[in-house]
C-alpha positions as CSV (number, residue, x, y, z in Angstrom):
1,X,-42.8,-73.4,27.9
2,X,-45.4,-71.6,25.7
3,X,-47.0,-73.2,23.0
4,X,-47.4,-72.0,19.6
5,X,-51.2,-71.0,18.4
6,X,-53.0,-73.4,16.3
7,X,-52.9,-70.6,13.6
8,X,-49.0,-70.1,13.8
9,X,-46.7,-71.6,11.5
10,X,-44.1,-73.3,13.3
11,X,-41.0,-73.4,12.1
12,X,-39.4,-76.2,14.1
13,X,-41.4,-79.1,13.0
14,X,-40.5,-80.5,9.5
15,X,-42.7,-78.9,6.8
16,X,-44.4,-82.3,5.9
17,X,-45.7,-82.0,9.2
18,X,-47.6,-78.5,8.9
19,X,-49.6,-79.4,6.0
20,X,-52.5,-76.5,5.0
21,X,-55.2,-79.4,4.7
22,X,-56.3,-79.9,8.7
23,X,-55.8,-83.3,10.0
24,X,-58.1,-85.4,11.9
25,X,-55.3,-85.9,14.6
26,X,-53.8,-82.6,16.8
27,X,-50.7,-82.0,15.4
28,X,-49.1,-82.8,19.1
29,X,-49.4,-86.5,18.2
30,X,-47.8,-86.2,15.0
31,X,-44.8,-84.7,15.8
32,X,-44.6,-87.0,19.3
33,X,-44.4,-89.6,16.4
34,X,-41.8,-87.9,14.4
35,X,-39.8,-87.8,18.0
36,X,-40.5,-91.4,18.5
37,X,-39.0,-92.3,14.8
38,X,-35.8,-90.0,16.0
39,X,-35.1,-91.6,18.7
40,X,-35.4,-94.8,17.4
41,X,-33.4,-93.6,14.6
42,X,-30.7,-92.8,16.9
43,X,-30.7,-95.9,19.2
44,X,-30.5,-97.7,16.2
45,X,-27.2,-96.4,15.6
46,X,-24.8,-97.0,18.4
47,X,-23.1,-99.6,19.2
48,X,-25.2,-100.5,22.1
49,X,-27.9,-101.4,20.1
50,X,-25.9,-103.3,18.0
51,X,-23.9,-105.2,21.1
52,X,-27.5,-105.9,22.0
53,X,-28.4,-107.4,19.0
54,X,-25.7,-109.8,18.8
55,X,-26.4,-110.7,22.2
56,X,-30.3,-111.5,21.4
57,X,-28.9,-113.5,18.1
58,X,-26.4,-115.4,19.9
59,X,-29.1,-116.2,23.1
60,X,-31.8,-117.1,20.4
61,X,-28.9,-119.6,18.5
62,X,-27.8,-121.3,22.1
63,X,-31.1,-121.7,23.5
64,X,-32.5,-123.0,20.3
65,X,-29.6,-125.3,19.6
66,X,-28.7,-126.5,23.6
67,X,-31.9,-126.0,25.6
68,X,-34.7,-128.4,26.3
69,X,-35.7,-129.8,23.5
70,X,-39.4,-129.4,23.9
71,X,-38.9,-125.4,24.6
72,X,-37.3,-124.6,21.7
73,X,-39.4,-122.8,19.3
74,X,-37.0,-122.5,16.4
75,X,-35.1,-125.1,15.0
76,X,-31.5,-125.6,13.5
77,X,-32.3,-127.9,11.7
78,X,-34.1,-125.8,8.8
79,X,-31.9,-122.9,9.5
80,X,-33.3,-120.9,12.3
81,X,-36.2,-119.5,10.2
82,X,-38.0,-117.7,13.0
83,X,-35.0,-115.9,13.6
84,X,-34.3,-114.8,10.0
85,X,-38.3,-113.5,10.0
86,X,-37.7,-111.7,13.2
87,X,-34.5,-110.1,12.1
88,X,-36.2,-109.1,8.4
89,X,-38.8,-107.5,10.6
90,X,-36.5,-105.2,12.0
91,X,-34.7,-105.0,9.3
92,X,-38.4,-103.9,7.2
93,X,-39.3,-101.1,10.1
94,X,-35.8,-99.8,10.1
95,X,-35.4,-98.6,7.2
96,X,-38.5,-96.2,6.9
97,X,-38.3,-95.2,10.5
98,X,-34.6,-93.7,9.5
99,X,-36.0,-92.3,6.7
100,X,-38.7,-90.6,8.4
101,X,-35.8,-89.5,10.8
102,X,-33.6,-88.4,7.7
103,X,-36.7,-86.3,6.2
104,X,-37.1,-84.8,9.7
105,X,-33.8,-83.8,10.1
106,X,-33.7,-82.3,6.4
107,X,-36.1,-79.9,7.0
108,X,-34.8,-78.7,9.7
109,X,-31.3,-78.0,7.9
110,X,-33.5,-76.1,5.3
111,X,-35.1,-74.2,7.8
112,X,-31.8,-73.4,9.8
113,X,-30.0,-72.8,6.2
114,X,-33.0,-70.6,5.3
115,X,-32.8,-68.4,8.5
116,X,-29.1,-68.5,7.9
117,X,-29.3,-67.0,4.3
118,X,-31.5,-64.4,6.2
119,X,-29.0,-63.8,9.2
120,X,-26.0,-63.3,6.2
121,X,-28.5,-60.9,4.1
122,X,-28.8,-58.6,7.5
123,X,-25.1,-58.8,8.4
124,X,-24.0,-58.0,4.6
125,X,-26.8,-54.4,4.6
126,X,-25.3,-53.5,7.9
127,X,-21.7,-54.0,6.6
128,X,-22.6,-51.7,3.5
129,X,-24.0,-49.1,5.3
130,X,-21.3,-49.2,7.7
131,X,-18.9,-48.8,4.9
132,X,-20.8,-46.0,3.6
133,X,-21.1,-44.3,6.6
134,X,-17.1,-44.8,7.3
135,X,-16.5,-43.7,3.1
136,X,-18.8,-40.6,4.5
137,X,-16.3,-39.7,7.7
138,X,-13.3,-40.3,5.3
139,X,-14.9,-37.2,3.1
140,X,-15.9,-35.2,6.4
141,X,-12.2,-35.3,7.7
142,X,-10.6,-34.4,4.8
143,X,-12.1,-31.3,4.6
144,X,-11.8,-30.5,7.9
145,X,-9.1,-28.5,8.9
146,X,-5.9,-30.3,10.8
147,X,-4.0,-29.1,13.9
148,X,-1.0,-28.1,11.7
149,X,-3.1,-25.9,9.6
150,X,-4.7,-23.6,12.2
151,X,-1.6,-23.2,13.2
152,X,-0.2,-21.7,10.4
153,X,-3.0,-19.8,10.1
154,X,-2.6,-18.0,13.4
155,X,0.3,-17.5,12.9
156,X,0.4,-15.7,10.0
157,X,-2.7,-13.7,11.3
158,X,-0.2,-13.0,14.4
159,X,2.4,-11.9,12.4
160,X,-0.1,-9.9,10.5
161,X,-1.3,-8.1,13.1
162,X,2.1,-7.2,14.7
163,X,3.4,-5.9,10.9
164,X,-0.2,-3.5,11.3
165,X,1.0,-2.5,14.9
166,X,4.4,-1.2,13.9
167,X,3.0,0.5,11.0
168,X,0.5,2.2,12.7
169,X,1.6,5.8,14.1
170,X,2.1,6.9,17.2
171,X,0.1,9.4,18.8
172,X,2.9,12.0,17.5
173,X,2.4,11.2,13.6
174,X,5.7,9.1,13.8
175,X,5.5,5.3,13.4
176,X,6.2,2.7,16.1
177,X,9.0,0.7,15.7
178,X,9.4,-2.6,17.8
179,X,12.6,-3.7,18.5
């Protein structure tokens, strides 16, 4: 796959990300974060993640509760405090990871809704001109002459010239009557 120029305004990655100030950091690593965030995003959102969490909770609670007394590191006693940090810590980093997700996604919808608009501008200015040019055969045919009246036009011209033949005289002064 080719990449893009430094120069070259991309317009797959989110337009947070192409930012007219230059950044210390190559843009590569920014939008490998951005990915990361996605897919974090994402995994955050099925139920496998969430099976796995209630298995980690209810692991944590037994061991803490029924293991060996001197390997427990959090105790039930005063709530399972340890836990409740852990799980506010997730809780903390998932929220703005989505976010950053959310905002990705976003500006890709604009850019896909603005290349859209664009797509439905062309198709509309070749729909118009189609219809002129259709209006334009419409005008062309009609005056145009049909099947029907060429011929009646031959033959009246055919019946013309056989009324001028039997008008015309013979060679002996007398007219020549068909019959």
């Amino acid at each position: 796959m080719a990449r893009a120029p430094r120069n070259e305004v991309r317009l797959d990655a989110p337009k947070g990300l192409r930012g007219s100030v230059r950044s210390v950091r190559p843009a590569a690593s920014r939008d490998r974060f951005g990915r990361f965030t996605e897919w974090i995003a994402r995994a955050m959102g099925t139920p496998w993640f969430l099976l796995g969490l209630t298995l980690f909770v209810i692991l944590w609670m037994l061991w803490n509760t029924y293991g060996p007394i001197s390997l427990r590191f959090d105790s039930v006693d005063i709530g399972f405090i340890a836990l409740t940090l852990v799980l506010s810590l997730q809780a903390s980093y998932a929220a703005p990871l989505i976010l950053l997700a959310q905002n990705r996604q976003d500006d890709r919808d604009r850019v896909q809704i603005e290349q859209d608009r664009q797509r439905s501008e062309r198709n509309l200015a070749d729909t118009e001109y189609l219809a002129r040019e259709v209006v334009a055969l419409r005008l062309a045919l009609k005056d145009m002459a049909s099947k029907d009246f060429i011929r009646a036009e031959l033959r009246s011209l055919l019946e013309e010239l056989d009324r001028d033949r039997a008008e015309q005289p013979d060679g002996d002064g007398s007219e020549r009557r068909r019959g």
